[in-house]
DRENDO-1510 file (C-alpha; in Angstrom, 1 decimal, always signed):
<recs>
REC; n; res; u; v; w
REC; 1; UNK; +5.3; +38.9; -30.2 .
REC; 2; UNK; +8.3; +39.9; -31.9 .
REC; 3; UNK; +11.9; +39.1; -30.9 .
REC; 4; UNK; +13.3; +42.0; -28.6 .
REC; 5; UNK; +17.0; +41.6; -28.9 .
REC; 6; UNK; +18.3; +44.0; -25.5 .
REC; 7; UNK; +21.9; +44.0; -27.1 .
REC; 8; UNK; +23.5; +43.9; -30.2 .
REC; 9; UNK; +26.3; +42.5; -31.1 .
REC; 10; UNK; +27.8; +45.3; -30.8 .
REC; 11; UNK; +26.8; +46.0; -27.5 .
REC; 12; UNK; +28.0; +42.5; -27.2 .
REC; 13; UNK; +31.5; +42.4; -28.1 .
REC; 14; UNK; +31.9; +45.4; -26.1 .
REC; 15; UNK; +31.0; +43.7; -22.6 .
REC; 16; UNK; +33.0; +41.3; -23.1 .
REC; 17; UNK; +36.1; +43.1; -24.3 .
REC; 18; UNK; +35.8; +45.3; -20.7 .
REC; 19; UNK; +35.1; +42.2; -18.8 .
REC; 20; UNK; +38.5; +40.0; -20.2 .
REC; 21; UNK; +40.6; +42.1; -21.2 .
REC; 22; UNK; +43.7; +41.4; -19.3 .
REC; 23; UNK; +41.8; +38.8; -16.9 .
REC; 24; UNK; +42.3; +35.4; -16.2 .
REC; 25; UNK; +39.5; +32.9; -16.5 .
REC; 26; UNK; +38.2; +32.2; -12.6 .
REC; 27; UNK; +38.6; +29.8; -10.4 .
REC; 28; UNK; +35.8; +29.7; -8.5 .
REC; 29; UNK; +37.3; +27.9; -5.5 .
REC; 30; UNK; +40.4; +30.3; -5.4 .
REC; 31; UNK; +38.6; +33.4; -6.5 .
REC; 32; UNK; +39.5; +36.3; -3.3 .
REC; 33; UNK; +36.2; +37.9; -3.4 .
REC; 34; UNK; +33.8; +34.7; -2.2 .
REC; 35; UNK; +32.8; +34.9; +1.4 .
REC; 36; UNK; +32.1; +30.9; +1.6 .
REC; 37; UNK; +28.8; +30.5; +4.2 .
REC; 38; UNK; +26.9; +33.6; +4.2 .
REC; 39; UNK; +23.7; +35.0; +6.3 .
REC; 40; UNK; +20.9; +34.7; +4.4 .
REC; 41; UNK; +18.9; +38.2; +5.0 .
REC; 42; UNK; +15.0; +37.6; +5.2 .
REC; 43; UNK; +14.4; +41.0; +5.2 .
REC; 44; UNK; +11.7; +42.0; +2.5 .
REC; 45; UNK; +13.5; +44.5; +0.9 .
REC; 46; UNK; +12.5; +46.7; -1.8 .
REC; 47; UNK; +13.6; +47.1; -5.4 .
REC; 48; UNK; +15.5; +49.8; -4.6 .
REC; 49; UNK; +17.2; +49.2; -1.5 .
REC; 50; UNK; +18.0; +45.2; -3.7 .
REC; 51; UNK; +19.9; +47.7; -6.3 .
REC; 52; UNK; +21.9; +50.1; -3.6 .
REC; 53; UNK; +23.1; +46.5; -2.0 .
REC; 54; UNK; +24.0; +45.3; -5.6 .
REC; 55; UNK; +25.8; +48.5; -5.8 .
REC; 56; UNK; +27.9; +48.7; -2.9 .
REC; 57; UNK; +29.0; +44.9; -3.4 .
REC; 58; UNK; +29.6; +45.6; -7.0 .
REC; 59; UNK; +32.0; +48.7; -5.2 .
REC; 60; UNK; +33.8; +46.1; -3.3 .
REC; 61; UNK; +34.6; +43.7; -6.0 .
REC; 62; UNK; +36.8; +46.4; -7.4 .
REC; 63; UNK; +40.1; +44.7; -8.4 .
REC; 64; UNK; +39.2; +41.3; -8.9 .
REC; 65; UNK; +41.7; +39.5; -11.8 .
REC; 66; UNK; +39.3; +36.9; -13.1 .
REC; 67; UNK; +36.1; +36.4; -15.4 .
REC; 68; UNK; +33.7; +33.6; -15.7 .
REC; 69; UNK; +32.9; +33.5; -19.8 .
REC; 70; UNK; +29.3; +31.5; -19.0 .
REC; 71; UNK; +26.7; +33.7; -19.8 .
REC; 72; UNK; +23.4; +32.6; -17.7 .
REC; 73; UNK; +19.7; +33.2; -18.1 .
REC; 74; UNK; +18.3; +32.1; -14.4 .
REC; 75; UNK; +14.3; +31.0; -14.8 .
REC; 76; UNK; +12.2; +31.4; -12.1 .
REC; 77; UNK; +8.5; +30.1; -12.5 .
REC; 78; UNK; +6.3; +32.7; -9.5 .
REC; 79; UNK; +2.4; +33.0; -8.6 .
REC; 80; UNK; +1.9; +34.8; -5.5 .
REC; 81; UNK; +5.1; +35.0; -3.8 .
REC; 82; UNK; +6.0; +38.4; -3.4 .
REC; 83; UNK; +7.6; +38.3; -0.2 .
REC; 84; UNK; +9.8; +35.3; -1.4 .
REC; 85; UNK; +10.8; +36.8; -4.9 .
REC; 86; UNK; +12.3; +40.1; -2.5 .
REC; 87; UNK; +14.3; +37.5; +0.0 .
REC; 88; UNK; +15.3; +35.4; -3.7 .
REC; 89; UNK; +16.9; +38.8; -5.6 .
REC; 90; UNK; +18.3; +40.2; -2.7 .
REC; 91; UNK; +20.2; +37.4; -2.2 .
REC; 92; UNK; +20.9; +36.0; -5.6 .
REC; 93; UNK; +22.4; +38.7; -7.4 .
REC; 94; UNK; +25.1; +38.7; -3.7 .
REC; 95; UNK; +26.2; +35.4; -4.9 .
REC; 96; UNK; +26.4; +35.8; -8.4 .
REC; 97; UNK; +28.2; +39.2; -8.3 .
REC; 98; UNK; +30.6; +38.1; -6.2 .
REC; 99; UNK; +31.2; +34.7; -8.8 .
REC; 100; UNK; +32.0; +37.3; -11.1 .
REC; 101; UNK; +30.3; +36.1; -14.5 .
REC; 102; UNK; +30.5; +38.2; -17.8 .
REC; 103; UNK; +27.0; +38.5; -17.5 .
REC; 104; UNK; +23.4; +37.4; -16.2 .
REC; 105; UNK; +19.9; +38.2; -15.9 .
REC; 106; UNK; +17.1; +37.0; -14.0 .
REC; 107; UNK; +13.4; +36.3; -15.3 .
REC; 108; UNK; +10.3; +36.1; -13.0 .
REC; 109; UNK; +7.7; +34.0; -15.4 .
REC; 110; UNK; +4.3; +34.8; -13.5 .
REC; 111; UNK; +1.2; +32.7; -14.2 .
REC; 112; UNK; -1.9; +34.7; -14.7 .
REC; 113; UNK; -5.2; +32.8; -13.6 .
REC; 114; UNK; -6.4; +30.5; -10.9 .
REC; 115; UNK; -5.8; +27.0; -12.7 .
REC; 116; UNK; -3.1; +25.0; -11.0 .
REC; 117; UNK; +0.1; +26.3; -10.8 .
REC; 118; UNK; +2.2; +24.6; -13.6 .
REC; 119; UNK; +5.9; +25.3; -13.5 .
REC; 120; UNK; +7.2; +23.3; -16.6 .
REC; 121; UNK; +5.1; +25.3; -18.9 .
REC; 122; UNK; +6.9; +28.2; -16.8 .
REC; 123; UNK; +10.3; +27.2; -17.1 .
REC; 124; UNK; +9.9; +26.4; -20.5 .
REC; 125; UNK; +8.4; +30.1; -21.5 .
REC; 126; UNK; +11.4; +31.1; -19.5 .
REC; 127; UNK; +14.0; +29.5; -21.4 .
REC; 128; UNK; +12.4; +30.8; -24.6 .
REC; 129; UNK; +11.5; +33.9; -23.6 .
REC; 130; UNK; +15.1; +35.1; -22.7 .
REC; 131; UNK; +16.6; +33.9; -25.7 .
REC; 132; UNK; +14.2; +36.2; -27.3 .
REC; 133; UNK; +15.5; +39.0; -25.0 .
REC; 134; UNK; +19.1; +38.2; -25.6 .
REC; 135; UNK; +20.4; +35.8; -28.1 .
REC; 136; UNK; +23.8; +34.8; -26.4 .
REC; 137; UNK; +22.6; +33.1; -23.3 .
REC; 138; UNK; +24.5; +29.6; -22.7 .
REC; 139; UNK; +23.3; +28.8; -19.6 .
REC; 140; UNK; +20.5; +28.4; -18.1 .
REC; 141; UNK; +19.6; +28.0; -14.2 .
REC; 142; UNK; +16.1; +27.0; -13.4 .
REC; 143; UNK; +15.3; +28.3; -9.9 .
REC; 144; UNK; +12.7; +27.9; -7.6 .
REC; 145; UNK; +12.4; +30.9; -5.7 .
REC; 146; UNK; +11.8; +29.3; -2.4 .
REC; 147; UNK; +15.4; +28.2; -2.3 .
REC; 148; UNK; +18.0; +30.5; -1.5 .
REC; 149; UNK; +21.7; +29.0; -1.7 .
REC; 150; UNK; +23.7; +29.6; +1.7 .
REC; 151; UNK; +26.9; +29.5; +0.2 .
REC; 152; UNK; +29.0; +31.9; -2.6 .
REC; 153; UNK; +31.1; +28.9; -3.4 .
REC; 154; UNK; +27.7; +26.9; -4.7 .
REC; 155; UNK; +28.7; +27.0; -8.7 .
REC; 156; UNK; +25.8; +28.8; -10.9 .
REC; 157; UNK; +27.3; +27.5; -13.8 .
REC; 158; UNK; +26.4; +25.2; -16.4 .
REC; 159; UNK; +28.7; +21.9; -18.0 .
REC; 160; UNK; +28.6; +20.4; -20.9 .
REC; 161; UNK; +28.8; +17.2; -19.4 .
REC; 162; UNK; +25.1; +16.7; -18.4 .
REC; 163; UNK; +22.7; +19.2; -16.6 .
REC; 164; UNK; +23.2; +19.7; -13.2 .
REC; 165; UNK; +21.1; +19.2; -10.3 .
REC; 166; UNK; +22.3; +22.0; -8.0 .
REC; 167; UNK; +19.7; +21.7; -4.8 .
REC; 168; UNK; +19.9; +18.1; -3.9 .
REC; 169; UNK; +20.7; +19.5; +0.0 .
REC; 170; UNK; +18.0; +21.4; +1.9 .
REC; 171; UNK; +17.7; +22.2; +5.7 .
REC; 172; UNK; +13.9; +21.1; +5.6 .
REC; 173; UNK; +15.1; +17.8; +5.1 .
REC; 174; UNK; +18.4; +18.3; +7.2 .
REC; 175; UNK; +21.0; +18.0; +4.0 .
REC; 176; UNK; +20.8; +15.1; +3.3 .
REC; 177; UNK; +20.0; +14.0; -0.1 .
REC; 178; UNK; +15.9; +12.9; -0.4 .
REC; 179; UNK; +15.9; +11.6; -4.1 .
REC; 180; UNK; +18.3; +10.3; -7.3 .
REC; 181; UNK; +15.0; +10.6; -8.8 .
REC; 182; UNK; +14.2; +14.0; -9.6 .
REC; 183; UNK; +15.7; +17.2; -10.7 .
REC; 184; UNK; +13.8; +19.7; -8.8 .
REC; 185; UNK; +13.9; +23.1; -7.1 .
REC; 186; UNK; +17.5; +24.3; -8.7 .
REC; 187; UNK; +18.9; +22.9; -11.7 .
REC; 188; UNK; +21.3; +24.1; -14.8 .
REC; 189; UNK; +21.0; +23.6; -18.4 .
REC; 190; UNK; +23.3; +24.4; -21.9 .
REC; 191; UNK; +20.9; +25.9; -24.2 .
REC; 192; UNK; +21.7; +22.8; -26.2 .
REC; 193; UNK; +20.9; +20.2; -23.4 .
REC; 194; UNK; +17.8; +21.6; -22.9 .
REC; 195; UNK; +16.5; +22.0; -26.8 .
REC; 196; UNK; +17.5; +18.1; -26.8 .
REC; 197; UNK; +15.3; +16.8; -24.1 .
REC; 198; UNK; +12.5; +19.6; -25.5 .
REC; 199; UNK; +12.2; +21.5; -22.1 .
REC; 200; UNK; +10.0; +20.2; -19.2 .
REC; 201; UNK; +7.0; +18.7; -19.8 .
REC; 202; UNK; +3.7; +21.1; -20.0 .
REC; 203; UNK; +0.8; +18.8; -18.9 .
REC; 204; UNK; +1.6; +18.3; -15.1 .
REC; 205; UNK; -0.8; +20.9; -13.2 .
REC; 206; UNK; -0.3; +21.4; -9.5 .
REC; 207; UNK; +2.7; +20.2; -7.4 .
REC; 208; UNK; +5.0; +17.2; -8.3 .
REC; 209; UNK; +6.0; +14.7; -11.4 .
REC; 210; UNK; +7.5; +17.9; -13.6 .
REC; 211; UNK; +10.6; +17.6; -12.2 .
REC; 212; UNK; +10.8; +13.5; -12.5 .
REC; 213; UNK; +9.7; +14.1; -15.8 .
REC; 214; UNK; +12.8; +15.9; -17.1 .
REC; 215; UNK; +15.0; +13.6; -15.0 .
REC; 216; UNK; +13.6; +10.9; -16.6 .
REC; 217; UNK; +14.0; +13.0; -20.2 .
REC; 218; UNK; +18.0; +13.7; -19.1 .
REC; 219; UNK; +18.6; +9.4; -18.7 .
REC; 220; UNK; +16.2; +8.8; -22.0 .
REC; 221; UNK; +18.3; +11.0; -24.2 .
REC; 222; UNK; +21.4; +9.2; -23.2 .
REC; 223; UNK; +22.8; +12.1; -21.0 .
REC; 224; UNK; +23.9; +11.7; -16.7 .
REC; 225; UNK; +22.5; +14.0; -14.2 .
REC; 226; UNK; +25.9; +15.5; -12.7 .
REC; 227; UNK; +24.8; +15.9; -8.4 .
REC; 228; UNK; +27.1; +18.2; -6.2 .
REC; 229; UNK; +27.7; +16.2; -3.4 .
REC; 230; UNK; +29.5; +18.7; -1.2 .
REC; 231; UNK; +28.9; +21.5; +1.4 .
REC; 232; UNK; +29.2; +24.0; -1.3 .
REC; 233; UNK; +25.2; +22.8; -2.6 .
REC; 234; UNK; +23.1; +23.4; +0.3 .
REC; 235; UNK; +19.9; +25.6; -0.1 .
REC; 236; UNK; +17.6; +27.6; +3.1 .
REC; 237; UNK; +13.9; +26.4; +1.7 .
REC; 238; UNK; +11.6; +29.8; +2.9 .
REC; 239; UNK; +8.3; +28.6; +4.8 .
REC; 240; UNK; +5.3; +28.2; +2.2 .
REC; 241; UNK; +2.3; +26.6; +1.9 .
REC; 242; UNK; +2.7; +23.1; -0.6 .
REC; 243; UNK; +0.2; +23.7; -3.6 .
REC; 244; UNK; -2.2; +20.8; -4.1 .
REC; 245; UNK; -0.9; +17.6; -5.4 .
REC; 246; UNK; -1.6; +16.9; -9.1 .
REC; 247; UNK; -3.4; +13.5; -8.8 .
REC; 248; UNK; -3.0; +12.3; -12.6 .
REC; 249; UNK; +1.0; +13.1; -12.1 .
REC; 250; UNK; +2.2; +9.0; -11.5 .
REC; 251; UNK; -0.1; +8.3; -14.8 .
REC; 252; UNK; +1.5; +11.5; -16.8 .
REC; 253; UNK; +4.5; +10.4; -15.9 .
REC; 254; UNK; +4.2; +6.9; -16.7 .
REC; 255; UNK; +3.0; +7.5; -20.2 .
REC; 256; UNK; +5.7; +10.5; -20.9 .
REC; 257; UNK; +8.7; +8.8; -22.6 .
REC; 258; UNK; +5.6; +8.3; -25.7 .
REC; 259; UNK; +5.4; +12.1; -25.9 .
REC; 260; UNK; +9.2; +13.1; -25.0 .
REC; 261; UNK; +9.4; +14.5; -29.2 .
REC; 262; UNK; +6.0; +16.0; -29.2 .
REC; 263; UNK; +5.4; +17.5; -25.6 .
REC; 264; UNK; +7.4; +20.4; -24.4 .
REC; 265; UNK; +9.2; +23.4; -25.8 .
REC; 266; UNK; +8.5; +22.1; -29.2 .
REC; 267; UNK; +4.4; +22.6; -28.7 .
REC; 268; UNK; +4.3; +24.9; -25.9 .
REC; 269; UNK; +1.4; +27.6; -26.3 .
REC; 270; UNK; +1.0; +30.9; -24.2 .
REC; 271; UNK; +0.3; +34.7; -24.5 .
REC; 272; UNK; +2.3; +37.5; -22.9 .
REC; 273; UNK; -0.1; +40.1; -20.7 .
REC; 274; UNK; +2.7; +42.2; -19.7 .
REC; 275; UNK; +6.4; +42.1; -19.8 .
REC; 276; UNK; +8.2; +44.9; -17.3 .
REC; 277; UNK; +12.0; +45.3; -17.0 .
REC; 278; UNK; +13.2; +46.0; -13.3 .
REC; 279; UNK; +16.4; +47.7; -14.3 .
REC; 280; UNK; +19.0; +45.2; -13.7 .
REC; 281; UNK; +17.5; +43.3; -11.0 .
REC; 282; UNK; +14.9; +41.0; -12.9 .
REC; 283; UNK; +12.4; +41.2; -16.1 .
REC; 284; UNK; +8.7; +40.0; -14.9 .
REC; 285; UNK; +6.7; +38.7; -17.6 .
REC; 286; UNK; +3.2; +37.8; -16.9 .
REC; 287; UNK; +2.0; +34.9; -19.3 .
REC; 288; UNK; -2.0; +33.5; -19.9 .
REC; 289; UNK; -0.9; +29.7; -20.4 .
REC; 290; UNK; -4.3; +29.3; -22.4 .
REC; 291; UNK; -5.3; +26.0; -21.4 .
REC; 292; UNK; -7.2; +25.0; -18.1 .
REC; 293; UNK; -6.5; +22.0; -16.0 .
REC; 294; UNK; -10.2; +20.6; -17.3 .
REC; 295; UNK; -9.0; +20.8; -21.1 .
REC; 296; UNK; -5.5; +19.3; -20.2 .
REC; 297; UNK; -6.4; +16.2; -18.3 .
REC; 298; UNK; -8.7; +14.8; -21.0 .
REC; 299; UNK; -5.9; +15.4; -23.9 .
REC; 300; UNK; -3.0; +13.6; -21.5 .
</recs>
């Protein structure tokens, strides 16, 4: 499929001349229009009554001095979950409106088929996938869409001092921190960290050893995972039931750093079934990863 470009850069320059022009650069920990702790609505809203809420916030935000330059693709991998990806935008576009960043979009990457669910394949079409729909993304948040932050403050940024492991505090394990291991459920990404470590592995079907994976990936390319270790990083985990457990994920994981340069974004193979833009809220694109678990495991 061809490159589809949404803006210009024309289009471009133009959103961000409106958005700094006479504004400072935010502070996010001084900026007027964060609430701090919110309530997290479960409410399973439609798309419609998501965009009048973005609306009216957007209303109240009137005023605000400040800009935040980051511009930030968030990935999130889904099968199944449409109750969860309603409670996930409702609330996610709240907190990022309110940070006030020059711009952001938010890509649903839906597995087609009934082979295990494989989420670094996912977030790797992701990441690829919106730099195909707009070329200026720095940033890039990979979001499980189970976990929905509880607090405005929580940064959805990206630093170009290492990626950042943004969920490391969940109430199903009572905040407090369960692993130094992994980079799981929310994490953020420069387009440049990412392309160095060559995405997430693809060969880990089912739940667990992706996201140990790219940890191990972040240490092996001489960069540190940067953990929030404050109130500001704490994440509401919405009830599901745990896929099944890949049983060849220790072995994958033992043999990854031989296949660090040749497995990931660099040999990653999938077909697009449909691609749908949802206005502003979020662009679904349905994706036929090509390969079933019985083909993988004998390759790995």
């Amino acid at each position: 499929m061809e490159p589809r470009f949404v803006m210009d850069e024309k289009i471009e320059t133009e959103l961000l001349i409106n958005k700094i022009i006479s504004k400072t650069i935010c502070q996010l920990n001084v900026s007027s229009k964060l609430v701090g702790r919110f309530n997290i609505s479960k409410n399973i809203l439609t798309d419609k009554d998501i965009e009048i809420n973005i609306e009216r916030l957007e209303a109240s935000q009137f005023g605000i001095d400040c800009v935040r330059l980051q511009k930030v693709a968030i990935v999130v991998p889904y099968r199944n979950r449409s109750e969860h990806l309603q409670i996930f935008l409702n609330n996610i576009h709240q907190l990022l409106i309110r940070q006030n960043l020059v711009y952001y979009h938010i890509f649903v990457i839906e597995q087609q088929g009934l082979d295990p669910f494989n989420r670094g394949r996912l977030m790797n079409i992701g990441f690829i996938e919106a730099l195909k729909w707009y070329h200026g993304f720095d940033c890039f948040i990979f979001h499980d869409v189970d976990l929905i932050p509880e607090d405005d403050r929580n940064d959805y940024r990206c630093s170009v001092r290492g990626p950042r492991h943004m969920s490391g505090f969940i109430d199903k394990f009572n905040y407090k921190k369960y692993t130094d291991l992994s980079i799981g459920g929310v994490c953020s990404f420069t387009r440049q960290q990412f392309d160095l470590v060559n995405g997430f592995s693809n060969k880990f079907w089912g739940w667990g050893g992706e996201d140990h994976d790219l940890a191990n990936r972040v240490r092996y390319y001489g960069m540190n995972i940067l953990r929030m270790e404050n109130e500001f990083q704490r994440y509401t985990m919405l009830k599901h039931e745990q896929d099944k457990p890949n049983p060849f994920r220790r072995r994958i994981l033992k043999m990854g750093k031989q296949s660090y340069h040749y497995n990931g974004l660099n040999s990653l193979r999938y077909r697009i079934i449909e691609h749908i833009d949802v206005g502003r809220l979020y662009t679904k694109i349905i994706v036929n990863l090509g390969h079933s678990i019985h083909n993988q495991v004998q390759k790995f």
